[in-house]
PADO-451937 format. One record per residue: y, x, z of N, C-alpha, C, O in turn; residue in one letter; residue number from 1. Coordinates in pm, whole numbers, plus 32768, in hexadecimal, padded with zeros to 4 digits. Layout:
REM PADO-451937
nnorth:neast:nup:canorth:caeast:caup:cnorth:ceast:cup:onorth:oeast:oup:res:n
Y:X:Z:Y:X:Z:Y:X:Z:Y:X:Z:a:NUM
...
***
This chain:
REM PADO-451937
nnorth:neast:nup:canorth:caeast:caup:cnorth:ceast:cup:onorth:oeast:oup:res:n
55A5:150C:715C:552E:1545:7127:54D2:156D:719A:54FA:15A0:7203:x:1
5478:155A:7186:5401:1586:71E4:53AB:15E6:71E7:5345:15E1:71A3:x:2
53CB:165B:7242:539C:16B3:7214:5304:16EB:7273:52DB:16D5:72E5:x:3
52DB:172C:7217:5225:172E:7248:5236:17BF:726C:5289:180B:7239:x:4
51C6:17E6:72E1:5187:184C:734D:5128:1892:72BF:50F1:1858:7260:x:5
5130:1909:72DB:50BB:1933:726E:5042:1930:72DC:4FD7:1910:72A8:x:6
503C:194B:736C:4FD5:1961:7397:4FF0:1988:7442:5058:19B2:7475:x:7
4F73:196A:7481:4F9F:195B:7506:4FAC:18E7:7565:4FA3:1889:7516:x:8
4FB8:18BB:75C7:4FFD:1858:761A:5046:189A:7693:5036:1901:76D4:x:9
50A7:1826:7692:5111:1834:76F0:50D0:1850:7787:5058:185E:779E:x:10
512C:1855:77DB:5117:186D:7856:50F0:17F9:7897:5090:17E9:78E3:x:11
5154:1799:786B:5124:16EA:78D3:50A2:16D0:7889:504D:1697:78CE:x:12
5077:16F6:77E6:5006:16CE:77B7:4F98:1726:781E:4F5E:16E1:7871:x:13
4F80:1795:781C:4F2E:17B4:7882:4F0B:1789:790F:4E98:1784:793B:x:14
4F82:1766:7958:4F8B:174C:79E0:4F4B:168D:79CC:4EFF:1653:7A19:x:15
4F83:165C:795C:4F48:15CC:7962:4E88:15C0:7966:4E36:157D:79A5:x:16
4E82:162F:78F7:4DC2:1655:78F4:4D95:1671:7992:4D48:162B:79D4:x:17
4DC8:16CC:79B1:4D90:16FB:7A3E:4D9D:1684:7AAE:4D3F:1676:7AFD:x:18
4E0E:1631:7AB5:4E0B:15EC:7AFD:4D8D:155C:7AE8:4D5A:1523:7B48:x:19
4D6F:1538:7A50:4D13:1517:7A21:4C6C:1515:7A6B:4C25:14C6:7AA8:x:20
4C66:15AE:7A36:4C12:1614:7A7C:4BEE:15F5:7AEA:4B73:15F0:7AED:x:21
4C1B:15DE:7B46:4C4F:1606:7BEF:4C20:1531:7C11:4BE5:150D:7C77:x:22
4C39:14FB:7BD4:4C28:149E:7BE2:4B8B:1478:7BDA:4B56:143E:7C38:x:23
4B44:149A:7B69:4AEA:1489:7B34:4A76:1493:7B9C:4A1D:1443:7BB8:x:24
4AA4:154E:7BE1:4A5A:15AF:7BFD:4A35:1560:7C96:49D0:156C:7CDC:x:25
4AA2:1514:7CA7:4A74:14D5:7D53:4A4C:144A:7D4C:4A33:1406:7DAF:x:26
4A44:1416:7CB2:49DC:13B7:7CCE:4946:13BF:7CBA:48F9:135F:7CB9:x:27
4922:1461:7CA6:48AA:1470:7C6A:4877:14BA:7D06:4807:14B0:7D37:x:28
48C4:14EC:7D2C:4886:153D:7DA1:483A:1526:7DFC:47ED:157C:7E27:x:29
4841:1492:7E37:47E1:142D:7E94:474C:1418:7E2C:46D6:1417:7E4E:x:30
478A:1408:7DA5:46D4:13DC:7D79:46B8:1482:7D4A:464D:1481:7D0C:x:31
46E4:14F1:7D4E:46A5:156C:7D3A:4698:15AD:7DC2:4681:1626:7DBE:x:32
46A4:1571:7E41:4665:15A4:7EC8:45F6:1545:7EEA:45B5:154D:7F52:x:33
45E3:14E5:7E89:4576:1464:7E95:44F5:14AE:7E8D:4491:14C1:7ED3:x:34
4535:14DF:7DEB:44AB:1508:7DBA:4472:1589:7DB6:4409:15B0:7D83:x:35
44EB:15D9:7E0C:44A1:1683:7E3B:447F:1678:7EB5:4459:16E3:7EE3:x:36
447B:15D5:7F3E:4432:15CE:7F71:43D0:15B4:7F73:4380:15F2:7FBA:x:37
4399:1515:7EFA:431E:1514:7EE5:42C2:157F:7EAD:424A:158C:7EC4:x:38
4314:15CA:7E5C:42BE:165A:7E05:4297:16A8:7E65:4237:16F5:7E5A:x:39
42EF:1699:7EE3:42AF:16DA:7F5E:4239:16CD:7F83:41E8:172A:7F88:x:40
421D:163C:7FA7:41B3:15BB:7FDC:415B:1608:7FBC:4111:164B:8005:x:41
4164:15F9:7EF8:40D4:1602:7EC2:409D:169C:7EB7:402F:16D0:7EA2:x:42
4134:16D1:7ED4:40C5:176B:7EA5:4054:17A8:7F43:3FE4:17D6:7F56:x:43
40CA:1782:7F90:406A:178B:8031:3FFB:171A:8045:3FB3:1721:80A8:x:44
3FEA:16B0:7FE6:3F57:166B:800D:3EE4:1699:7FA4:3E69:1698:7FAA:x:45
3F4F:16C5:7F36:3ECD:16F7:7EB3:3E8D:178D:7F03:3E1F:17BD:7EE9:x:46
3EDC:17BA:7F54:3EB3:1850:7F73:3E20:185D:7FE9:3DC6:18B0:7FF5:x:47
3E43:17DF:802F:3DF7:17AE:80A9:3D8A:1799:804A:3D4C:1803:8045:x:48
3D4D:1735:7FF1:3CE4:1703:7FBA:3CD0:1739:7F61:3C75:1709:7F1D:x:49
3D16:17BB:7F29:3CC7:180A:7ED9:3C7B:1862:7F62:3C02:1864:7F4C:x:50
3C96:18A2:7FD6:3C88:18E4:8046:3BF9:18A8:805C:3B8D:18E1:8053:x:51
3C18:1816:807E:3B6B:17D1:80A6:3B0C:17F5:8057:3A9C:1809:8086:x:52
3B28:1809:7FAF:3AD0:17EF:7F4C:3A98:188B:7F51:3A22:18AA:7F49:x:53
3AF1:18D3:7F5E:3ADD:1960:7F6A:3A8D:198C:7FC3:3A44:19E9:7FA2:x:54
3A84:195B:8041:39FF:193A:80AC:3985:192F:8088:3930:1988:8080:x:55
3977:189B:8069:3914:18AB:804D:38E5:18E7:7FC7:386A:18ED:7FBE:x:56
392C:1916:7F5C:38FA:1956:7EFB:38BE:19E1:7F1B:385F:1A12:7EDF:x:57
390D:1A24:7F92:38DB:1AA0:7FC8:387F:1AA0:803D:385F:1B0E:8069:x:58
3847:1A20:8081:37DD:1A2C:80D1:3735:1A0F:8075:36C2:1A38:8085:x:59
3765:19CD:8031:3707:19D8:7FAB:36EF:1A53:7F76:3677:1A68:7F6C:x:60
372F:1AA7:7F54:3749:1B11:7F12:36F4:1B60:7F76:367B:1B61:7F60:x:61
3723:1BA5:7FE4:3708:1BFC:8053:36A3:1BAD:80A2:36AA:1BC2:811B:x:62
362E:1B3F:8070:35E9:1B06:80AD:35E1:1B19:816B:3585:1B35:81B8:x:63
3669:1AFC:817F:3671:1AF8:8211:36E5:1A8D:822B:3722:1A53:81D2:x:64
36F7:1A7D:82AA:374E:19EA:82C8:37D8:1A5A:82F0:37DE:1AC2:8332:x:65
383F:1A0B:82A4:38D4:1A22:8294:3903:19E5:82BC:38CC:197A:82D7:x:66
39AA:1A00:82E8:3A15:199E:8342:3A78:197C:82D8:3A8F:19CA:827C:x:67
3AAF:1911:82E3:3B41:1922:82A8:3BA3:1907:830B:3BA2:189B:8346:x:68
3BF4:195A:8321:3C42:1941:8391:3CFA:194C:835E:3D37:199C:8317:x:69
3D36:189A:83CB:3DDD:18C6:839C:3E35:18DA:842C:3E2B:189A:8494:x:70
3E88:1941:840D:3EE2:194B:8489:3F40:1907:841B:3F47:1921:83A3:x:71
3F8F:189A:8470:3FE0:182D:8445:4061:1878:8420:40AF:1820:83FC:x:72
408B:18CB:841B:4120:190A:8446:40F8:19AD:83E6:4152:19FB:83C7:x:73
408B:19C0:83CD:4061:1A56:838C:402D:1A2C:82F1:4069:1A63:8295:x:74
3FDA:19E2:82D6:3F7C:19EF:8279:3F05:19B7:82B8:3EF1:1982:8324:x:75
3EA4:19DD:8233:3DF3:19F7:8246:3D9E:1A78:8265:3DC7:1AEC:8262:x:76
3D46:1A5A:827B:3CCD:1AD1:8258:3C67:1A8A:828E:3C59:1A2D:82DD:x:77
3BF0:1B0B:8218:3B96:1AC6:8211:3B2A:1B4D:823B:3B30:1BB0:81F1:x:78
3AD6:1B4F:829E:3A78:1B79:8303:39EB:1B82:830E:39A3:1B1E:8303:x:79
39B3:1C18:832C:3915:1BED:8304:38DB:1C14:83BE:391E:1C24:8423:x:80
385B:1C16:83AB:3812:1BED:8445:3833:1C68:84A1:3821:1C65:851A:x:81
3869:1CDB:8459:38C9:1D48:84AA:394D:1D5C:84CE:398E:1DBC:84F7:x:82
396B:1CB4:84A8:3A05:1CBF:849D:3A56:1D1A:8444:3ACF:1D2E:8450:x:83
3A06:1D4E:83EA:3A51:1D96:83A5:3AAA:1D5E:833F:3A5A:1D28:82F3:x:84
3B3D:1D45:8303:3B86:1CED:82B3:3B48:1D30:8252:3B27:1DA7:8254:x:85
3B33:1CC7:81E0:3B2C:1CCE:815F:3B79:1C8E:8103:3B5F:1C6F:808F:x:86
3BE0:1C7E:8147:3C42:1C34:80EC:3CC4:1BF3:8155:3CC0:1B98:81A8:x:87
3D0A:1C2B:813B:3D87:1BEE:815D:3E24:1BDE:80EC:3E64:1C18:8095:x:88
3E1F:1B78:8132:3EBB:1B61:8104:3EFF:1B19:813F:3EC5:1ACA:818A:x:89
3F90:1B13:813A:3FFF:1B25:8166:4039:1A70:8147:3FF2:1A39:80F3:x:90
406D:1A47:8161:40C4:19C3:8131:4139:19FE:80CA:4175:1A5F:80F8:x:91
415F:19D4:804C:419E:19E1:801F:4241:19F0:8047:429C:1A3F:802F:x:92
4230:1978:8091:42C7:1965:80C7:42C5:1971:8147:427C:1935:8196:x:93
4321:19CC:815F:4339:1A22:81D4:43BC:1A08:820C:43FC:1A59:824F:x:94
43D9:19A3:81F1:4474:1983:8237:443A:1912:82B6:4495:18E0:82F8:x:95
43CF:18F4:82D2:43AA:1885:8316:43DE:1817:8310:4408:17E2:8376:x:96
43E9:17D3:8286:4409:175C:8263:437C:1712:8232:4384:16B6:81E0:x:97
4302:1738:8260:42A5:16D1:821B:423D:16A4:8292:41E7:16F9:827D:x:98
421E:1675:82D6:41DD:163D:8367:4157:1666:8322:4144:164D:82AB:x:99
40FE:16A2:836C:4045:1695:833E:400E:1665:83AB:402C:16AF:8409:x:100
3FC3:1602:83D1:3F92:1582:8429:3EE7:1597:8421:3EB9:1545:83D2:x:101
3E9F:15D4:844B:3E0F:15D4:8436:3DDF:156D:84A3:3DEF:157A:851C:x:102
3DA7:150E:8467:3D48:1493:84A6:3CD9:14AA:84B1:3C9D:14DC:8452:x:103
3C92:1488:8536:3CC9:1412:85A2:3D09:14AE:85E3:3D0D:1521:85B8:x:104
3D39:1463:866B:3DB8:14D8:86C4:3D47:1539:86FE:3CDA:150C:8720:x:105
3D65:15BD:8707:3D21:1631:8739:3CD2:1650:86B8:3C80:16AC:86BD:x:106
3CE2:1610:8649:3C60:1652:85E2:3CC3:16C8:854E:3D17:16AF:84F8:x:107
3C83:1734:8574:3CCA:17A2:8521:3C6F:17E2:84A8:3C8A:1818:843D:x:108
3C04:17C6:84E6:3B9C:1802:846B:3B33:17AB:8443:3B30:1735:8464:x:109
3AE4:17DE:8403:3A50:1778:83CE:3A0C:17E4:8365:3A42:182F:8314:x:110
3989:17CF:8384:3941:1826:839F:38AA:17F2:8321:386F:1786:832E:x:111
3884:1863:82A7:385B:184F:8220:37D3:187C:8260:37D0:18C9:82C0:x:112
3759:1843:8220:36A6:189F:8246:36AF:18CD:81DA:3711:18C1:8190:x:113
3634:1915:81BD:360B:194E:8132:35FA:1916:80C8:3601:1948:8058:x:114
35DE:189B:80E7:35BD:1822:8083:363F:17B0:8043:3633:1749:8001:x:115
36BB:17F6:8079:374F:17D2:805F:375F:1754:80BB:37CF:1722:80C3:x:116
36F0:171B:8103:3748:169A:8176:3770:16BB:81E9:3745:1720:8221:x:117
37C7:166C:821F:37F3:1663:8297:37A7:1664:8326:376A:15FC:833F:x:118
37A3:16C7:8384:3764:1703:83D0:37F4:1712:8454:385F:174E:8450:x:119
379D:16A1:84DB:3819:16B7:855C:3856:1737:8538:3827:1782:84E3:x:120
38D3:1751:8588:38DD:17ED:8590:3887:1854:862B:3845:1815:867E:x:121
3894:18D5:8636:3869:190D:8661:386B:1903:86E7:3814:1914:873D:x:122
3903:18DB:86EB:392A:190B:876A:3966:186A:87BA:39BA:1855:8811:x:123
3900:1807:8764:38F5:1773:879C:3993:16FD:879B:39A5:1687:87B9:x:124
39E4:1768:876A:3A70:171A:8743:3A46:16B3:86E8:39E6:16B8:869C:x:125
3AA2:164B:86F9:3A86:160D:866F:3A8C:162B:85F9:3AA5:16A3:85E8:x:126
3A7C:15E5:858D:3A44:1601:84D4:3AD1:1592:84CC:3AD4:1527:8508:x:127
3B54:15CE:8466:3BA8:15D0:8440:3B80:1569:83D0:3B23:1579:8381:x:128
3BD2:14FF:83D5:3B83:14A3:835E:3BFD:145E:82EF:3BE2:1439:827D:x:129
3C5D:145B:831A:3CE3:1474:82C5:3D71:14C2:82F9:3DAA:14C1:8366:x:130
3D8B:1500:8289:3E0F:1564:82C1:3E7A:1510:8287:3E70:14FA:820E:x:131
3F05:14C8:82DE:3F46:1454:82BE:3FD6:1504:8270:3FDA:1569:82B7:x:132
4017:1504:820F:4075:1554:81C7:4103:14EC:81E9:40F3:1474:81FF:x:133
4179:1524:81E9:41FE:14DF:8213:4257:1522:81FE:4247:159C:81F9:x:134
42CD:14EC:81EB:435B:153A:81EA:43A1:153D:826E:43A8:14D6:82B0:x:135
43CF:15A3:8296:43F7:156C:833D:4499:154A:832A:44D8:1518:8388:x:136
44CA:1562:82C7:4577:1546:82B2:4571:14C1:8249:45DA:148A:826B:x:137
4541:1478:81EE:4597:1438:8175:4554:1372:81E6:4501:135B:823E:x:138
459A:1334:81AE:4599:12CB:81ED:4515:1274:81BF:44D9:1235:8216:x:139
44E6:1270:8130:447B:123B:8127:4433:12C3:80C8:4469:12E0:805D:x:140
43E6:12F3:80E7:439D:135D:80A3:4329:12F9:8062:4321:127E:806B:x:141
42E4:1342:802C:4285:130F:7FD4:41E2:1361:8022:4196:13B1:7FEA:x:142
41DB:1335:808D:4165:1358:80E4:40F7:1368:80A1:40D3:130F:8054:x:143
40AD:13DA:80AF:4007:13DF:8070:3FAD:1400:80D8:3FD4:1456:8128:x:144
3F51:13D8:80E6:3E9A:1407:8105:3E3F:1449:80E6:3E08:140E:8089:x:145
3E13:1496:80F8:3D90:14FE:80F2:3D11:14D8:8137:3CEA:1506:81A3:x:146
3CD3:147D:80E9:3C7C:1437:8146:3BD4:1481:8124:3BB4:149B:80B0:x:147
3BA5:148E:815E:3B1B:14C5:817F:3A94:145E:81CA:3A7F:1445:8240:x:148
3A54:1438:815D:3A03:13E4:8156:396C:1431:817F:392E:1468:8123:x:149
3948:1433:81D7:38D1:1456:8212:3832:140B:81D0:37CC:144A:81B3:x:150
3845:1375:81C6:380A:1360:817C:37F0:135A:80FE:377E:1343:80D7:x:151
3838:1366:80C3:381E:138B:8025:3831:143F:8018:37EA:1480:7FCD:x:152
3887:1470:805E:3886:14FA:8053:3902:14EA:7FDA:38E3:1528:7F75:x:153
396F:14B1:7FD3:39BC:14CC:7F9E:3A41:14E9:7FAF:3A75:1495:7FF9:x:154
3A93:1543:7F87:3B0E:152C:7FC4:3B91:1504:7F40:3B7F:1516:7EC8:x:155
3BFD:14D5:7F75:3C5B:148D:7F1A:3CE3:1484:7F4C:3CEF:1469:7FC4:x:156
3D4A:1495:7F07:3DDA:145F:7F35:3DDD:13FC:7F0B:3DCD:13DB:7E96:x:157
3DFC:13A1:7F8D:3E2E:1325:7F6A:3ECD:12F0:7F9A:3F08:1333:7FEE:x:158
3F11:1270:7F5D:3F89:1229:7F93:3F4C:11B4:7FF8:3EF9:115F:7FD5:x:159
3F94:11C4:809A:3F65:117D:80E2:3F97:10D1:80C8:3F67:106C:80FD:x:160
4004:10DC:8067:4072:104B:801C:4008:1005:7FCB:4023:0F90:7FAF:x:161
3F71:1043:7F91:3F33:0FF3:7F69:3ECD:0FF8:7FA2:3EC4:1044:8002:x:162
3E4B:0F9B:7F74:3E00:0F79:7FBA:3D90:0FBC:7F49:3DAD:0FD4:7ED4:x:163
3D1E:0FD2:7F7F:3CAC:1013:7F28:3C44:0F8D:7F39:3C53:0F43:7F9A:x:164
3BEF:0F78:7EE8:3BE2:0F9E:7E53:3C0D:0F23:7DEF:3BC9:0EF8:7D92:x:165
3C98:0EF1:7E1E:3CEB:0E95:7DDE:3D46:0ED3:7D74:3D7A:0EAE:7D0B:x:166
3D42:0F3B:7DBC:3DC7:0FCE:7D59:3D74:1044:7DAD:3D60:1065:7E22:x:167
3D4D:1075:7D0D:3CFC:1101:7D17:3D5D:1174:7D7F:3D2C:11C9:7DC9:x:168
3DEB:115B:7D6B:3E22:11D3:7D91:3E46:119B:7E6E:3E94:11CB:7EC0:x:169
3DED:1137:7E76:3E23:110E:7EEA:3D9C:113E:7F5E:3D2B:1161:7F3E:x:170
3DD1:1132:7FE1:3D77:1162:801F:3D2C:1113:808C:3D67:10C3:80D5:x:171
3C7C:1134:8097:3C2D:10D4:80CD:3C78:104D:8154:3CED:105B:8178:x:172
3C3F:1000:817A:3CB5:0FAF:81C4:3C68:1003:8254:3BF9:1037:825C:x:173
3CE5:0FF4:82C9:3CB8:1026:8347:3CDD:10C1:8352:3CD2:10F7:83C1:x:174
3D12:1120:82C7:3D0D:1187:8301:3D96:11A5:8335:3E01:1182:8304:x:175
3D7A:11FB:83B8:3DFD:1224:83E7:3E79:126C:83B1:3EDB:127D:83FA:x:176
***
């Protein structure tokens, strides 16, 4: 006769789940460090090009010429003709796993008139014309751009894997 459990599982029934479990859990772990690096990517390039937009929205505003400036390793801020910050922030991720690359080399800031365009900077450095975003640990990250278009006065994240304006989400050809 066969007799039935009213309720419960055994001990090997548990230990078989967990081992289950345990299995599962380490084939998911490589594509769930994939994608809390790229979530990295994007939240440190959305933060940068909301930062630009914020520039010039506030040299407009304060009809005077504004900076946007990035220390690669800190964050942003954003600066009026007294140097006084009017805005800062911080990089989200603070473990220094995300590279910030401001193009061309030596260029950290760029610099808004009253009229929201692009104006040399002050102090004759170069005008920052894309900020390249990176993972410095995963083997192929999903790289983005913060590119700053002087002539149109626009700024945009783009993927450097495509090409613009073949794929909207790709970026102009030539940029660094």
């Amino acid at each position: 006769m066969l007799l039935m459990r009213r309720n419960g599982f055994t001990i090997v029934e548990l230990l078989i789940g967990m081992v289950i479990m345990a299995i599962l859990m380490l084939f998911a772990l490589p594509t769930y460090q994939e994608f809390m690096g790229n979530t990295r990517i994007r939240n440190t390039a959305d933060s940068l090009a909301h930062g630009v937009r914020l520039a010039q929205v506030e040299a407009i505003k304060r009809n005077e010429n504004v900076t946007f400036e990035v220390a690669p390793a800190v964050g942003w801020r954003i600066r009026d003709l007294a140097a006084a910050d009017l805005h800062v922030e911080p990089f989200s991720d603070t473990s220094g796993l995300i590279l910030v690359d401001p193009r061309p080399a030596g260029a950290l800031k760029l610099t808004y008139d009253p009229l929201g365009r692009f104006v040399p900077n002050d102090d004759a450095t170069p005008v920052m014309t894309s900020i390249r975003v990176t993972h410095t640990t995963m083997s192929t990250p999903n790289d983005l751009r913060v590119t700053t278009d002087p002539a149109w006065g626009s700024t945009r994240v783009c993927e450097p894997r495509f090409t613009f304006p073949a794929d909207p989400a790709g970026c102009p050809v030539g940029l660094p």
